[in-house]
N, C-alpha and C positions, 0 to 999 in steps of 0.2 A: 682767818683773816689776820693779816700782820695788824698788831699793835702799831709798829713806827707809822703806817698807812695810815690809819685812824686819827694818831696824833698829831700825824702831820698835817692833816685836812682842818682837823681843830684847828691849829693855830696859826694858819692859813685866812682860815673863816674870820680869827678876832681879830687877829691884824685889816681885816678888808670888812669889821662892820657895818659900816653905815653900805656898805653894796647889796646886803644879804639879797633884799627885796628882787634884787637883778641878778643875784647867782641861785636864788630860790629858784626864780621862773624857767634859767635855763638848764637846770639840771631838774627838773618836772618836780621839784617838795616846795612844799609852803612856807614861809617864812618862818613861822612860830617851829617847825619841825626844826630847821638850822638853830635856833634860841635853844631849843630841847639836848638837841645835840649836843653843842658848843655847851652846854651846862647841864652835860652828864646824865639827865633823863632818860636818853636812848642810847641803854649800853652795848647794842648788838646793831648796827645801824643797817649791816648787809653787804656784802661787797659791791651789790652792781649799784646801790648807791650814792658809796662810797664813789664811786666809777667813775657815775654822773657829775658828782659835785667837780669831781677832780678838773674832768673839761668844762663844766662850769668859770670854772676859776681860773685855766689857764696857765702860764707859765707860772713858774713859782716866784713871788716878788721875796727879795731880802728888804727888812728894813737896813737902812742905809744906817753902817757904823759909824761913831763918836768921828774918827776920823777925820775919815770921808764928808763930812757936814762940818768938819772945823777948817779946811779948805775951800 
């Protein structure tokens, strides 16, 4: 399993906390399993997953740069 994959979904996940409850359900794990995750408890999470969350979550959102927000 790619590392970037993994870490990418983590910090995916933190940036979109307060959603977990809604991306727990549709990528079929439980909330506390995303908490586990996202804080390193589950070092081997699996790719199909990983897979799940990814469509879970959808397109990839950037937070918006200093820039971008001083415009």
């Amino acid at each position: 399993m790619s590392k970037n994959f993994d870490t990418s979904i983590k910090a995916q996940l933190v940036l979109r906390r307060g959603e977990w409850l809604e991306i727990a359900t549709k990528a079929g794990v439980s909330h506390s399993w995303i908490s586990k995750f996202v804080n390193g408890h589950i070092p081997n999470p699996g790719y199909a997953t990983l897979l799940k969350l990814s469509e879970a979550l959808g397109p990839q959102r950037r937070a918006p740069s200093k820039q971008a927000a001083a415009v």
